[in-house]
KOLDOSE-688570 format. One record per residue (C-alpha): x, y, z. Coordinates in steps of 0.001 Angstrom, whole numbers, padded with zeros to 6 digits, always signed. Each point is the difference from the previous one (the first is absolute). Layout:
% KOLDOSE-688570
XYZ;...
//
This chain:
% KOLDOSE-688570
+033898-029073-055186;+002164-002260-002222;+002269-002288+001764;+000568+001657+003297;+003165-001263+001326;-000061-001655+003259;+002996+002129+001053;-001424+003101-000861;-002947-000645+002699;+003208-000543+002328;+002300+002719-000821;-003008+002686+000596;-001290-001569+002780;-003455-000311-000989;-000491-003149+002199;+000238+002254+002999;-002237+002085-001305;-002562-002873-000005;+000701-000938+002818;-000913+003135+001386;-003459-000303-001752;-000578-003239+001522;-000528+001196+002974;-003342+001744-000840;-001830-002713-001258;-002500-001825+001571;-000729-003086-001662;+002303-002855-000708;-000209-000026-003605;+000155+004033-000210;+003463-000703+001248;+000724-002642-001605;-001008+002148-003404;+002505+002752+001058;+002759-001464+000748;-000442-001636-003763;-000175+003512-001554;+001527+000935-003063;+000375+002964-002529;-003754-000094-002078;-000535-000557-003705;-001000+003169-001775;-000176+003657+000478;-003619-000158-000322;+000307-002514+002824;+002563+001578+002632;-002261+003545+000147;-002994-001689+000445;+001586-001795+003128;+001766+003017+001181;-003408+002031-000446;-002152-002781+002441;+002673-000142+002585;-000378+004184-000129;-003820-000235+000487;+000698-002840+003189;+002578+002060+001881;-002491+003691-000756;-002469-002741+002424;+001940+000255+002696;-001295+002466+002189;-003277+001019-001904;-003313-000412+000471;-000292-002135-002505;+002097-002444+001499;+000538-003664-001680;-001883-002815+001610;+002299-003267+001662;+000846-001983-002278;+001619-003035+002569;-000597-003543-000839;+001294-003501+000881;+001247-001532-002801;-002701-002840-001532;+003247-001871-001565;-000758-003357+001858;-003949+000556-000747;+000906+000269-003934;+001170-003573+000387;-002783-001617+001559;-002438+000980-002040;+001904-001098-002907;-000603-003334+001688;-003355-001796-000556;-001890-000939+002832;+002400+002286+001926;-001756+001378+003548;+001132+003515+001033;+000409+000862+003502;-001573+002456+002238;+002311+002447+000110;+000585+000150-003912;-003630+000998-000744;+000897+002953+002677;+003033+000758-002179;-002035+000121-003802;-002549+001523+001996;+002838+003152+001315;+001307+000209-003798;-003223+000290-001596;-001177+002712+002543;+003154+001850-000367;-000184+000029-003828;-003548+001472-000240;+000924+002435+002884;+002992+001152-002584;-002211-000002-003043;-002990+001975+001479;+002491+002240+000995;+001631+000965-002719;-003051-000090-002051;-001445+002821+002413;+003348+002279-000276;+001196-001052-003384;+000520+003850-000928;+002905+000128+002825;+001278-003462-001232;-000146-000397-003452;+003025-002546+000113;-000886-002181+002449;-004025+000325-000838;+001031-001648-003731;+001786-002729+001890;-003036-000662+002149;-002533+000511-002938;+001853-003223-001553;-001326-002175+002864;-002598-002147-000348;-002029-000274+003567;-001777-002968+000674;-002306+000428+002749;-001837-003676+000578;+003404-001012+001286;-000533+001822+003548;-003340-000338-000099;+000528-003884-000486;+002329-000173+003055;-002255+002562+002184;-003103-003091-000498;+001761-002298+001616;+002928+001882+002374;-000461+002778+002366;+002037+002924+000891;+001905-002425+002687;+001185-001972-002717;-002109-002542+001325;-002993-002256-001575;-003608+001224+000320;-002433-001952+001855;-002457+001336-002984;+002312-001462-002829;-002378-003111-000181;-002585-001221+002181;+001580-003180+000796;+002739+002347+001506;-002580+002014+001817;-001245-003404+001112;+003037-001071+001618;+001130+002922+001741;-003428+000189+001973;+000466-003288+000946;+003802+000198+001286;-001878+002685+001653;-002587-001521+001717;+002175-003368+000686;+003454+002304+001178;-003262+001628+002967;-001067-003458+000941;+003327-000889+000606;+000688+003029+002177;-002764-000201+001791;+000498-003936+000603;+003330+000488+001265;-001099+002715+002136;-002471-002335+001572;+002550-002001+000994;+002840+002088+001666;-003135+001075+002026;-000768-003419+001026;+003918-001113+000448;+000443+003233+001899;-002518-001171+002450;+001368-003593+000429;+003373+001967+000915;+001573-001927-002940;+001775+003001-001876;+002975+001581+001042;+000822+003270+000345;+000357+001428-003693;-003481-001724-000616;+000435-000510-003861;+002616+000695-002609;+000195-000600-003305;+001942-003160-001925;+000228-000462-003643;-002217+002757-001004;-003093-001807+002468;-000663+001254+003473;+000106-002448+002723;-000056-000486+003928;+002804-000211+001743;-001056-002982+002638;+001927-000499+002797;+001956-003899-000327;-002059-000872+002983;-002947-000251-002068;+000663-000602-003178;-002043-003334-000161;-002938+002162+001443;-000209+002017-003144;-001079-001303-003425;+001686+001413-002648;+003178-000274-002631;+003228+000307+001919;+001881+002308-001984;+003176+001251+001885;+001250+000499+003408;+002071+002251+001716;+003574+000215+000639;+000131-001675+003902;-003033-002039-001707;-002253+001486+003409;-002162+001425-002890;-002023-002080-002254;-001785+001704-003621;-002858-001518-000828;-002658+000617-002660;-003408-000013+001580;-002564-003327-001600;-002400+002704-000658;+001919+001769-002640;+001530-002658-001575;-002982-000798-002037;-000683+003518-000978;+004298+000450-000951;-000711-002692-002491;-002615+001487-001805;+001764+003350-000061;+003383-001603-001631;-002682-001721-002303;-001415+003472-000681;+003110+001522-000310;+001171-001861-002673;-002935+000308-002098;+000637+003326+000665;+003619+000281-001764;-001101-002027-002754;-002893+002404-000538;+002705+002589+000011;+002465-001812-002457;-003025-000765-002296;-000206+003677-000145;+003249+000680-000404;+000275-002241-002867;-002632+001923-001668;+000804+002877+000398;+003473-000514-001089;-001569-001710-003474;-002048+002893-000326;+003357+002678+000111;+002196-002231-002143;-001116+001810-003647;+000997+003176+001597;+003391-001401+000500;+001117+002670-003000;-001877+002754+001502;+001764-000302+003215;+003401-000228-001438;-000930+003029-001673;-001110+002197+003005;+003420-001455+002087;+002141+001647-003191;-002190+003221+000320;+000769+000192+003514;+003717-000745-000121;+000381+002490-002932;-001380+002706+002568;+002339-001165+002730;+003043+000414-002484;-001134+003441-000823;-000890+001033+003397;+003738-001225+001647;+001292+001981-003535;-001955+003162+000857;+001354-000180+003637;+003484-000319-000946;-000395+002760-002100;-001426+002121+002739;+002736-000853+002291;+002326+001551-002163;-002188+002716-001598;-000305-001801-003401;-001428+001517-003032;-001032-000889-003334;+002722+002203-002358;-000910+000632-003808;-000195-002794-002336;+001041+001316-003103;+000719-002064-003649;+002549+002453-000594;+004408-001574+000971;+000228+001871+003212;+000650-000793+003175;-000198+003466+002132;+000017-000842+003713;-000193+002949+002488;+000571-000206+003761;+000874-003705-000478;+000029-001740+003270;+001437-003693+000345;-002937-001653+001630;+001790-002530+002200;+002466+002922+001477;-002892+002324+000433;-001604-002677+002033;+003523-001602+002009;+000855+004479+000561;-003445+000570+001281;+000346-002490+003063;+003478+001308+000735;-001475+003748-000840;+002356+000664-002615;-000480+002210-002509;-000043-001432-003442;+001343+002070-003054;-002469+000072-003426;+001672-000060-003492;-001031+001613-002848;+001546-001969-003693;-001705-000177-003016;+000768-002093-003336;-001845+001184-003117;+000991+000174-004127;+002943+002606+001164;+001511-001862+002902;-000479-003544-001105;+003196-001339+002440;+001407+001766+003601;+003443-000713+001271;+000189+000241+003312;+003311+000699+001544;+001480+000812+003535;+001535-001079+003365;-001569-003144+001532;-002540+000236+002759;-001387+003414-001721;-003513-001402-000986;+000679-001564-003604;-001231-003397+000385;-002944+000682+002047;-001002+002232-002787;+000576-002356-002729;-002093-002424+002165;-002693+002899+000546;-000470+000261-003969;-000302-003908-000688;-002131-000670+003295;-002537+002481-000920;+000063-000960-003556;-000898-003598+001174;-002657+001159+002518;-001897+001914-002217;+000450-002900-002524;-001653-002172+002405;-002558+002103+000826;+000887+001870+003282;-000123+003865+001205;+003470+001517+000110;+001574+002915+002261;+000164+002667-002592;-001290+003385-001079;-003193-000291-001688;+001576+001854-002661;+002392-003041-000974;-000084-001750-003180;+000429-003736-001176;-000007-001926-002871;-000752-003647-000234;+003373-001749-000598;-000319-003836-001473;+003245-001096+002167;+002214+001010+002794;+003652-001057+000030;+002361+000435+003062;+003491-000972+001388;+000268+001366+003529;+001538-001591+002665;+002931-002639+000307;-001160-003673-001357;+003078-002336-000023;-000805-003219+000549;+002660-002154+002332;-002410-003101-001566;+000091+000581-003532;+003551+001158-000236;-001377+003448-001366;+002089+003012+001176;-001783+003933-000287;+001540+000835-003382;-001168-003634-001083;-003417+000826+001111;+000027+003783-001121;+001000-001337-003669;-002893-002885+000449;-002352+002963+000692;+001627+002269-002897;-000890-002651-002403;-003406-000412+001043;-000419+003443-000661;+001337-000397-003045;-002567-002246-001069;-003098+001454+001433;+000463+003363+000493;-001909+002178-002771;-001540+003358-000717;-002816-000429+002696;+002321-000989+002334;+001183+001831+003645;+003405-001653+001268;+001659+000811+003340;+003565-000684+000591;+001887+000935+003316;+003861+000398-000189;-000345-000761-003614;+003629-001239-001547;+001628-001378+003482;+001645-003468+001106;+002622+000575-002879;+002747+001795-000640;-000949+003814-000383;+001412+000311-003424;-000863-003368-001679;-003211+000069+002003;-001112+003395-000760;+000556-000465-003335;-002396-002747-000316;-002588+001785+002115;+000319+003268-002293;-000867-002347-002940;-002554-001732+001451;-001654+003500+000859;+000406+000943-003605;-002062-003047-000815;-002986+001183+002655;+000179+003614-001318;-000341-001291-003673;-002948-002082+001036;-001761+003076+001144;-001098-001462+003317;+000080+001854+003290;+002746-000425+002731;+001292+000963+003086;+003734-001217+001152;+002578+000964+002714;+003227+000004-000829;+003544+001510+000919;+001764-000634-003070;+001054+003268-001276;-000592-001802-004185;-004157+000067+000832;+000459+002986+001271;+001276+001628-003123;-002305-002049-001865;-003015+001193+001833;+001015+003566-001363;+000797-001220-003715;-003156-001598-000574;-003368+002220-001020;-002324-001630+002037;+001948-000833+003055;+001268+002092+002997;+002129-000018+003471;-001415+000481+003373;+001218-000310+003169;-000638+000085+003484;+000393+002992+001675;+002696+000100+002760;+000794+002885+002776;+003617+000893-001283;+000920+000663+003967;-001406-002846+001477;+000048-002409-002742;-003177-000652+001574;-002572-001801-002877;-002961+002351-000040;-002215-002523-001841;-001289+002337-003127;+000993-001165-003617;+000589+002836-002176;+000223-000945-003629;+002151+001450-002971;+003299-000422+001112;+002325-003039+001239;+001110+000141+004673;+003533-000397+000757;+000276-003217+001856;+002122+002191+002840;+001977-003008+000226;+003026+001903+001338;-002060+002523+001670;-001535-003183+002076;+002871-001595+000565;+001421+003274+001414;-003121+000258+001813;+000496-003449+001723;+003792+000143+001161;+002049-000941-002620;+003679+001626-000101;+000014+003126-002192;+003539-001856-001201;-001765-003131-001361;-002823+001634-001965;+002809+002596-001927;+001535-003393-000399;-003154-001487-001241;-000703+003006-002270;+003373-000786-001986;-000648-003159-000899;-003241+000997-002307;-000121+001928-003022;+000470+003585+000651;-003022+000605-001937;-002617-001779+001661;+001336+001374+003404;-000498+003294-001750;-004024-001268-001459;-001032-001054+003553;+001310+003291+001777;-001220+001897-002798;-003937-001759+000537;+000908+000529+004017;+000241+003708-000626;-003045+000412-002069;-002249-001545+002627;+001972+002195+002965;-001272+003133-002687;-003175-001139+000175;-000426-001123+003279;+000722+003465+001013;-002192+002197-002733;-003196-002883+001212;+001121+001676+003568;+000035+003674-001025;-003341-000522-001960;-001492-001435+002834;+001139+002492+002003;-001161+002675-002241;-003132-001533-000162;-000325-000089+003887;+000674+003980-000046;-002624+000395-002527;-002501-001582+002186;+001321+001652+002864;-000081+003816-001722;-003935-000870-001553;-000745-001585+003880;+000792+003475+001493;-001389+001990-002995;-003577-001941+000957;+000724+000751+003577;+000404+003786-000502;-003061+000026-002173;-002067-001327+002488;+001137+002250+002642;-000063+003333-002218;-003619-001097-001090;-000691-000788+003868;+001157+003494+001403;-002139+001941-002368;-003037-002158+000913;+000800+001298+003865;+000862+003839-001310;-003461-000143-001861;-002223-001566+003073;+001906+002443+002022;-001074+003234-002417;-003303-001559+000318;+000084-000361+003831;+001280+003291+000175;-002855+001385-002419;-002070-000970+001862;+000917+001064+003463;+000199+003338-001378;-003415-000213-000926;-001175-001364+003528;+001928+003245+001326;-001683+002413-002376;-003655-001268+001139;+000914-000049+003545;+000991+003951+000126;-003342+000259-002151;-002082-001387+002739;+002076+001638+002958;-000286+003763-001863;-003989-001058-000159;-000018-001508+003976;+002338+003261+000734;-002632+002133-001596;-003000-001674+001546;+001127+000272+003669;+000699+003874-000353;-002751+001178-001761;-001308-002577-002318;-003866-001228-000613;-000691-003777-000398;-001423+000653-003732;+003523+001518-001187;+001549-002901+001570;-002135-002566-001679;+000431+002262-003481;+003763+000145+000819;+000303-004143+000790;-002479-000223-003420;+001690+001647-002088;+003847-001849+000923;-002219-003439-000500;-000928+001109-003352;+003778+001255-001056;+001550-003385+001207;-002829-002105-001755;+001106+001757-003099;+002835-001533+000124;-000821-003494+000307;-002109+000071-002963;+001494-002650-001580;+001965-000031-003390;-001464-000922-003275;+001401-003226-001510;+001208+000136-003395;-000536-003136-002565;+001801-000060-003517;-002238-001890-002503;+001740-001805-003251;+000370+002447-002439;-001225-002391-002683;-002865-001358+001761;-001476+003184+001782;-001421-002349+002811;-000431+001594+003385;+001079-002605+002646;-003191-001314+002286;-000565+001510+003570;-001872-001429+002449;-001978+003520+001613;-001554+002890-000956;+002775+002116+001762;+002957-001770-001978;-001660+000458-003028;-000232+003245+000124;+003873+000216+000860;+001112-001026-003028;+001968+001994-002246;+000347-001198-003660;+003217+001419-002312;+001150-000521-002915;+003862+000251+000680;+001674+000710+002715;+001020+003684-000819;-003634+000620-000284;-001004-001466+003415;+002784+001982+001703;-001745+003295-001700;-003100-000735+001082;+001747-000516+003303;+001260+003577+000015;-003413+001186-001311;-001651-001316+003154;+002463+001352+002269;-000436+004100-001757;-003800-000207+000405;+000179-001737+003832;+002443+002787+001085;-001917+002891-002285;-003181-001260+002203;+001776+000339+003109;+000943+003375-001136;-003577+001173-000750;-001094-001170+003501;+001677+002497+001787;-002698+003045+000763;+002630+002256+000915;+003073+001765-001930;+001578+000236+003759;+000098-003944+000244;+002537-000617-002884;+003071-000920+001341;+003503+000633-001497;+002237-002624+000253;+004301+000656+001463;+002547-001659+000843;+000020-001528+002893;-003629-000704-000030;-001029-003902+000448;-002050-000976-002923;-002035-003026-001184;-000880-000766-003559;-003846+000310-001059;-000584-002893-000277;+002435-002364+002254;+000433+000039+003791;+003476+000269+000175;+001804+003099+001882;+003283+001748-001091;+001423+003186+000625;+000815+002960-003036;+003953+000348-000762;-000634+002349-003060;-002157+001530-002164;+000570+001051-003104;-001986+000745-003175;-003319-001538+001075;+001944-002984+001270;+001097-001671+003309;+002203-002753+001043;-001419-001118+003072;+002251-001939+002785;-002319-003339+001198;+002867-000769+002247;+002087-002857-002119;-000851+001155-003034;-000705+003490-001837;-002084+000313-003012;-001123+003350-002408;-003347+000708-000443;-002443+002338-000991;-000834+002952+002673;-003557-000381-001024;-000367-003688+000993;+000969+000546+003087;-002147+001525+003335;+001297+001255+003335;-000115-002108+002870;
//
């Protein structure tokens, strides 16, 4: 971005916002990078950012989740090896050694899942991995951070002898506390240790009995610590030993360090890797702390923000669980410039803030509380006045400052250019002052760039409306209450209510008549005029809404009454079935009863097995089961596959429809014509009445005759009646 004012960081507030980011990074130059952020360089630029911070915060959570990428800065390590004959210290190798590691942990990783990360896996792609640097440091330190006894053989050398030497000195000393503990020379506590050497503690009494260095004595001097002859000589050759040892060690070191100082570069390079991943992973979890998004990016003049939330009073709301109100504005070709007018404390500055803090976020890279559907255009600067900045110091008053400001504008605001501008016009007197603001607005409108002010002068308002590509809104107010409601509605100028508030707050009904004299009768008439349009449509947004509500209430109940119409004949048809079938259970049992009847009277056992057979084989017939029917593509003739001889064989095959339901009909004639030619005897044909209970052919359900006429029925199942043929049907 061009210029960026150091005011307009202040009057949005975008510090805070930073500050808030802060606080999710982990390394001290990740920080240090964020609280240095700026708006990026570039269109091109600013998605490609916004598009890698999406991929980091889609990690969160995943399988796929994002190695650590932690590291102690290597700042102070940078500097030594820039000095020759410079000797690195233990823990630094430790510390290359953790940044290396991490970086190749990072790289492998996104090399593996470069299809989920195709952002971050260019990034990583870019760095160039040097791998002799760990294995360098892993030669001569171990995973202690300490130096191998294998990194040379003098080393290993050593070390066995500090060994051996530090055992002959235990074991000499041991020797004699055994022999001083026999003499009765030692006092209670035996032995302690002084100056990192253990010693006797020899009672004062015989202190000239013992021969040793004196090397401390008690308090009430009754003790005496000496170290024993016999380890003396072996102490000395371990302090010889032991500083062979560290200058083994520092050899080493000095090596080692000479051997990392060409990689100097590649270090640097892997810290900046790193610190760039700790600046996007504190940006993704910002963003995911207010549910951030990456809006549209267009190269279209648009600025289309829906369900706008102002990040730093979604966050401050959320801990006092408030609830935050979105805002919907847009600025495009048609609505190049918004006036903003109504009462204070409804909501107008925080939304002018909203607009330019977003703008500035995206700008800089950062996921923003919107819609996904929102729009924004790049914009190459971002002008705003908000807030009071007098200065006791520099003798500059408001207006002074305002007019400073309006000047600046003058001189960089352009075509590409979004200005903000809170109580636009103010500090002066209204006439002279509005005057001067309505020409400076003329000036921005001319310009083409995009703008948002708030105002009460009733001259912007007008102007709003007179110019093509400008327009009112206000913020909407309950007309009762005078409560704000925080919702910007845009196409027409808000009453300030300034006598409606006043009202509102005590003031003598005397004083604001009084008040209302001493203005133009016209502009009394303007304001209450606006006042009355907003009470209009405050109260058709309440019968809409309540129309609406109705709506959903009458479809609600429809639903309801569906649902229990379609569930109450699901219960009348199980019950026709339950009731079929009960009937059926009847019939058979005063079958078999007429047959047990008959048996015990008079009956053989053959016509009771004949009698049992022959009900078997009439119920059997029933539960033949029904042929399925298939309906093939017309154009491709193909017979669907089956899976058994049975199913095959099934399968009916039409043309149309009409056709299958005639060879329907055609199946039913010749099954009931068969049943018709089974009967042996003329006597057996029965004629159907009314009143008789009836069954189709072919079905199981039972129903009882109402009427007959002309070869026709209409047969009562119970819930429902239906007309059939008399010949389909047989006598139960």
């Amino acid at each position: 971005m061009k210029g960026l004012h150091p005011n307009t960081l202040t009057d949005l507030e975008f510090d805070h916002v930073l500050d808030q980011i802060v606080m999710f990074g982990h390394t001290e130059d990740g920080k240090k990078q964020i609280s240095a952020l700026r708006p990026i360089q570039g269109q091109k630029n600013i998605v490609t950012e916004l598009k890698t911070v999406e991929e980091y915060k889609a990690s969160f959570g995943s399988d796929q989740g994002i190695p650590a990428h932690g590291y102690d800065s290597l700042s102070r390590i940078h500097h030594h090896l820039g000095i020759e004959n410079s000797l690195l210290e233990l823990s630094d190798f430790k510390k290359i050694r953790h940044v290396c590691i991490t970086t190749q942990s990072l790289v492998l990783f996104f090399k593996k899942y470069q299809e989920f990360y195709l952002e971050l896996s260019r990034v990583s792609d870019q760095v160039v991995y040097r791998s002799e640097v760990v294995q360098s440091i892993d030669q001569v330190i171990d995973k202690y951070g300490q130096v191998k006894d294998q990194a040379s053989e003098q080393l290993m050398v050593l070390r066995k002898s500090l060994l051996k030497v530090k055992g002959m000195i235990n074991q000499s000393f041991v020797k004699a506390l055994r022999h001083y503990a026999q003499l009765d020379y030692l006092d209670e506590i035996r032995e302690t240790v002084v100056d990192n050497k253990r010693v006797l503690a020899i009672k004062a009494m015989h202190r000239k009995k013992v021969k040793g260095m004196v090397l401390g004595h008690s308090k009430t001097g009754s003790i005496v610590y000496i170290e024993p002859q016999q380890t003396i000589e072996f102490a000395q050759e371990f302090s010889q030993l032991v500083y062979l040892e560290a200058e083994e060690v520092k050899r080493l070191l000095k090596a080692l360090t000479n051997l990392l100082r060409p990689y100097s570069s590649s270090l640097a390079a892997y810290e900046g890797y790193l610190t760039q991943m700790d600046v996007w992973h504190a940006k993704a979890r910002y963003a995911l702390t207010i549910n951030g998004i990456r809006p549209i990016i267009t190269d279209h003049r648009v600025l289309d923000l829906k369900q706008a939330y102002h990040p730093l009073l979604l966050a401050s709301h959320r801990v006092d669980k408030k609830f935050t109100h979105p805002q919907d504005i847009i600025l495009d070709a048609e609505r190049r410039i918004i006036v903003i007018s109504g009462p204070n404390a409804g909501g107008k500055s925080i939304t002018l803030k909203t607009v330019g803090l977003l703008q500035l976020m995206i700008q800089s890279g950062l996921l923003i509380p919107v819609d996904p559907s929102s729009e924004l255009c790049i914009f190459d600067r971002i002008l705003t006045d908000i807030g009071d900045h007098q200065s006791i110091e520099n003798h500059l008053s408001t207006y002074s400052y305002r007019l400073k400001q309006m000047n600046y504008f003058l001189k960089k605001c352009q075509k590409n250019t979004l200005f903000l501008i809170d109580e636009f016009g103010t500090g002066s007197d209204p006439e002279l002052g509005g005057a001067l603001a309505e020409t400076f607005l003329e000036e921005f409108y001319a310009r083409e760039a995009y703008g948002i002010i708030t105002t009460h002068y009733t001259n912007l308002k007008l102007l709003a409306d007179e110019l093509p590509y400008a327009q009112n809104a206000n913020m909407q107010f309950n007309p009762k209450t005078l409560e704000p409601l925080y919702q910007l509605h845009l196409g027409q100028a808000g009453s300030s209510y300034t006598f409606e508030v006043a009202q509102k707050n005590g003031i003598p009904f005397g004083l604001i008549n009084r008040a209302k004299k001493k203005i133009e009768r016209g502009k009394v008439r303007f304001d209450k005029t606006i006042a009355n349009l907003q009470k209009e449509r405050s109260a058709l947004r309440e019968t809409s809404e309540a129309l609406k509500g109705e709506e959903a209430k009458a479809q609600s109940e429809t639903k309801k009454l569906e649902v229990t119409q379609k569930r109450v004949q699901e219960k009348l048809e199980r019950y026709q079935e339950v009731f079929d079938a009960n009937q059926r259970l009847i019939s058979l049992g005063k079958r078999i009863d007429q047959l047990a009847v008959s048996f015990m009277n008079k009956g053989t056992k053959k016509n009771l097995i004949e009698g049992l057979y022959k009900i078997v084989l009439q119920e059997n017939s029933k539960r033949q089961p029904k042929k399925k029917i298939v309906v093939v593509d017309e154009h491709t003739k193909k017979i669907p596959k089956v899976s058994s001889k049975s199913q095959k064989a099934a399968v009916i095959i039409p043309a149309k429809d009409q056709e299958l339901e005639a060879e329907i009909n055609i199946i039913r004639q010749k099954k009931i014509a068969q049943k018709q030619a089974a009967k042996l005897v003329p006597e057996t044909i029965v004629v159907l009445k009314v009143g008789d209970r009836v069954r189709m052919i072919d079905g199981v359900a039972i129903g009882t005759i109402d009427t007959i006429e002309k070869q026709k029925a209409i047969v009562n199942y119970g819930t429902f009646t239906t007309n059939v043929q008399l010949n389909t049907l047989e006598k139960v």
